[in-house]
N, C-alpha and C positions, 0 to 999 in steps of 0.2 A: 569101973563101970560108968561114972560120971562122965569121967573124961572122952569114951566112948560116943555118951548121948552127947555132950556139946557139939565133940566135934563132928555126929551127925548132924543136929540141927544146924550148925554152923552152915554146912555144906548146901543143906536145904532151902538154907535162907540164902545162899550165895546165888544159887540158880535162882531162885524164884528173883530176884534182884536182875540177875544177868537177863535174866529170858524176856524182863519188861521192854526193852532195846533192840532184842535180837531172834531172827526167826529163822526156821529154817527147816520149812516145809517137805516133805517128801517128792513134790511135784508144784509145780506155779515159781514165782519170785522170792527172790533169799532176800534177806533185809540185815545188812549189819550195823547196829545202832541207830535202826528203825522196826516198827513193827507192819507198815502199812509198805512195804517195797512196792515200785511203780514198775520195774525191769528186772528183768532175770535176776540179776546184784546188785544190788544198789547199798552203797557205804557215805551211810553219815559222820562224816569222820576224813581224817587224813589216810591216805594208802601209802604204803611202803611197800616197793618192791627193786631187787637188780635187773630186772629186766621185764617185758611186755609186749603181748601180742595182738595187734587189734587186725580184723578183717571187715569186709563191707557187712553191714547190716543182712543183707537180705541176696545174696549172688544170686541164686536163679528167678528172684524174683527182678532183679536188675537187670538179666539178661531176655526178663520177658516184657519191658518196659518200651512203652513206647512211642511216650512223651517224657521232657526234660523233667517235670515235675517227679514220678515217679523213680525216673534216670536217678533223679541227686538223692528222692530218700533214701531208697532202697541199697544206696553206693555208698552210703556215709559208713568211715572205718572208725572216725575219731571225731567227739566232738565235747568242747568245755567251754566253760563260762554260762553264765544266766540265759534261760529260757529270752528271748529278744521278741519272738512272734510265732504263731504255729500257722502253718499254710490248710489249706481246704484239703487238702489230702495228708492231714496230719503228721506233716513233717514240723519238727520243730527246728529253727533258726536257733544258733547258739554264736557267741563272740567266735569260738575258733573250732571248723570243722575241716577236717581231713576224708577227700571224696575217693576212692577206688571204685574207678568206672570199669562196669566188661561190658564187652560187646553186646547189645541187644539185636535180636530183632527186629527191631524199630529203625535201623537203619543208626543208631545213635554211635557216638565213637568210643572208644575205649581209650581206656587215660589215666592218670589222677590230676589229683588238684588238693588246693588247700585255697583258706579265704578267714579273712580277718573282720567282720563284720561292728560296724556302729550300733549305738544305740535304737537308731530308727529298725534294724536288722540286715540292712544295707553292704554289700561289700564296700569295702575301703580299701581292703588290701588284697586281691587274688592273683592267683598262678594255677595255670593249667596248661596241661601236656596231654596231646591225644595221640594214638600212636596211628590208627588208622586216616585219622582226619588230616594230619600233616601239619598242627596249627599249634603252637606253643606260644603261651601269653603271658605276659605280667602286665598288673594294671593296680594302679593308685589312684584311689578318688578322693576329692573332698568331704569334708561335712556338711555339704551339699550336696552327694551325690555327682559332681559333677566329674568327669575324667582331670585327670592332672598328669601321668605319664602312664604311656600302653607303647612296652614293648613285648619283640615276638619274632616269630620267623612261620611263614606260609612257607608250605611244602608245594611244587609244581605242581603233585596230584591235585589239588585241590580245584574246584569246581568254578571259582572267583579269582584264580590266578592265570590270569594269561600271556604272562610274562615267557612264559616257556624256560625260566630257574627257578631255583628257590628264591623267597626273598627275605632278609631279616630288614627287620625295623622299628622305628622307636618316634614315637609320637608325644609331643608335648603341647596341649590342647589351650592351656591358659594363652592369650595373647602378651601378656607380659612374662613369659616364660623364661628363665636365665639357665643355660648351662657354662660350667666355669670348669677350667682346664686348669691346677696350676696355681689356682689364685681363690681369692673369697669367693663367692656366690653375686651379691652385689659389686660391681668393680664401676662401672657408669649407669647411669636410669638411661641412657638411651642404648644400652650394650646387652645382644641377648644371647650373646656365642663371643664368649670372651676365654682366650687360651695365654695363660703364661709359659713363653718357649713357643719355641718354632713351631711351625706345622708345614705338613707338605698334602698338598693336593693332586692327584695323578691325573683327574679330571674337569669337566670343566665347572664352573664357579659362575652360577646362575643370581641373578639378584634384579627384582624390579626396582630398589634405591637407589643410594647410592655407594659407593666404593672412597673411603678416606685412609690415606698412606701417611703416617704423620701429621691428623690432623682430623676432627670431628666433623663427624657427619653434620652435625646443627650448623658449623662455621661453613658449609660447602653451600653455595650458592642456589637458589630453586631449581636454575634450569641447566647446572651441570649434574654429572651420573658421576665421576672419576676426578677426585682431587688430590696432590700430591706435596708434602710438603717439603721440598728435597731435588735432591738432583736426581734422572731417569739415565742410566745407560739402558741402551738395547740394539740389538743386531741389524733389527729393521723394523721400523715402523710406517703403519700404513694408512692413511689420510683420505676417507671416503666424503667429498666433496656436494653437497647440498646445491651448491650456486655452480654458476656456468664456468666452464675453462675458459681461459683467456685464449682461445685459436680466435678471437671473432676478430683481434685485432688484423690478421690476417685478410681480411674480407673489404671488399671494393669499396662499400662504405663507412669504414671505419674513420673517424675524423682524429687524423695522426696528427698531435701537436708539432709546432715544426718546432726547428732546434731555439729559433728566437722565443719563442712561448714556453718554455722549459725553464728557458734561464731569467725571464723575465718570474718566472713562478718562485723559482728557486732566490731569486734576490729578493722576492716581497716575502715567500712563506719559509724559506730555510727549510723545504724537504720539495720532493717530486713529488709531481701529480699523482694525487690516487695512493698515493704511502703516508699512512699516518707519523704526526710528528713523534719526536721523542717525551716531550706533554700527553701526548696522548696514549703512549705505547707503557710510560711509569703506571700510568691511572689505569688501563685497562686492560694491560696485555697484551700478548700475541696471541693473536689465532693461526694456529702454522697452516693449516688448510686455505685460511681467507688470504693470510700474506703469503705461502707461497704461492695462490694465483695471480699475487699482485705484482711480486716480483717476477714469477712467466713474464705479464704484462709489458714489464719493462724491458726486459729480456729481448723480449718479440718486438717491441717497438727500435731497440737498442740493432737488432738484425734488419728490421726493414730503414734506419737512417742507416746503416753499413751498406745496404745494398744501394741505395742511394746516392749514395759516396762513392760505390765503385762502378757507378754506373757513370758519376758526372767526372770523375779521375777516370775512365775510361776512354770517356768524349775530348777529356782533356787532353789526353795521349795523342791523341788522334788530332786533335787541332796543333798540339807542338810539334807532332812530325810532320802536317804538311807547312807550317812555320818553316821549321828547318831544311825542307825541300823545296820553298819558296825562296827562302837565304839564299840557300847555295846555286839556286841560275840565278838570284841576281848578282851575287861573287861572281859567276861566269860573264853576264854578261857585265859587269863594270869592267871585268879584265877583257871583252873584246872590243868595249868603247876606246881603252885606254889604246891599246894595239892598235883601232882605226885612227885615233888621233897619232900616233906617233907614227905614222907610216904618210900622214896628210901631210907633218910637218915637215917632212924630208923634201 
């Protein structure tokens, strides 16, 4: 009989112990290891379970939504971490919320999403997928709020796409922004798309800088775009010329050095007029577009003393044959002086 009563009161005080924690009303919020529940369940305490099922908060009232505000609370499936901020229409901001969007309505899109929010209640981290709107995002912000990469892909449908495809893409908003291929992250402070290993390009390769081949951008000169440090093969290269072609030498008032002025140049300066020396060509280069106008130049100057030559060897011809046709009657006529002198002396 003792043992009876204990182990009733036992039992009595077990509950009355148990129940201070835990409630569980026939109608309103359950509370497990609380008495004051704020939601249907609410567990003070760790949960264990092998599996889990969460759906939107509120479906038909998200499909009768229609404004964003409403759209996200009404759509939220999942959400943990500390209270961050509660909005005017008593959604609360949590670190990590899981959104199941359905169509409204209101014209809004259907989708989900997830988002990692800061202290301030901020995303920092989101991703989102809309099936009707055609727009899938990823996007990483600072601790300021500010973008750091948003990528994504617009669907043609979409209202802001007038590209007539799809497009995907990928946005890096910081001006010192590095992507690294292959290699560390930092590889040069003046390097923001840096790939270890080849790359190929199928198109074409846009840049308001410059372009360095063996050889840093900082060493490339202000007012070159393309520097190279190395030898160039290629099939053909093509030479769009700023300054005038050399046809002018061609033109009646051209002042054509004559051949004396050439070589008088050539014995005081050791190069031709208008071709920089080898002093000057160590120190500065070639410019293939500026030299070869220069050598055109010479070129054209080189054809008009040619034509020159066979215009005064032409005249010349012409003077030795009538020479040689002046010879030969006076050959005749010495041979018919001799034949009158020998006919006199008979």
């Amino acid at each position: 009989m003792r043992k009876s009563l204990f182990l009733l009161s036992f039992l009595t005080l077990s509950y009355g112990v148990y129940s201070q924690t835990n409630t569980f009303p026939a109608d309103g919020n359950v509370g497990i290891g609380t008495l004051t529940p704020t939601e249907k369940l609410e567990v003070n305490g760790v949960i264990k379970s092998k599996s889990g099922i969460f759906e939107a908060a509120n479906i038909q009232a998200a499909i009768n939504a229609s404004d964003y505000k409403d759209w996200g609370k009404y759509s939220l499936a999942l959400a943990a971490g500390k209270v961050l901020n509660t909005d005017t229409n008593g959604f609360e901001a949590r670190k990590f919320q899981f959104f199941d969007y359905s169509a409204t309505s209101g014209g809004l899109p259907s989708g989900s999403g997830f988002t990692i929010n800061g202290a301030d209640g901020k995303n920092k981290l989101s991703f989102f997928n809309f099936d009707n709107g055609g727009d899938t995002r990823f996007v990483l912000k600072s601790t300021e709020d500010k973008y750091i990469v948003q990528m994504g892909d617009y669907d043609v449908g979409r209202s802001d796409n007038n590209t007539g495809s799809d497009i995907s893409f990928i946005q890096m908003f910081n001006p010192n922004s590095r992507i690294a291929i292959g290699t560390y992250l930092m590889y040069k402070p003046e390097h923001e798309f840096i790939v270890r290993g080849s790359g190929w390009f199928e198109q074409e390769i846009i840049t308001d800088s410059k372009i360095g081949i063996g050889i840093q951008a900082s060493a490339i000169p202000a007012d070159y775009k393309l520097a190279v440090a190395g030898k160039i093969i290629s099939e053909e290269v093509k030479v769009e010329l700023q300054s005038t072609w050399p046809d002018y030498v061609f033109k009646d008032n051209y002042d054509l050095p004559t051949l004396r002025q050439v070589e008088n140049h050539i014995q005081e300066k050791g190069h031709l007029i208008n071709i920089p020396s080898a002093e000057e060509i160590e120190k500065n280069g070639v410019y293939l577009g500026e030299m070869n106008a220069r050598l055109l130049e010479k070129i054209e100057e080189l054809t008009l003393y040619t034509i020159a030559q066979e215009k005064k060897i032409a005249l010349q011809q012409i003077q030795i044959k009538e020479l040689k046709e002046v010879k030969t009657k006076n050959i005749e006529l010495e041979k018919r002086v001799e034949e009158i002198e020998r006919l006199l002396k008979k």
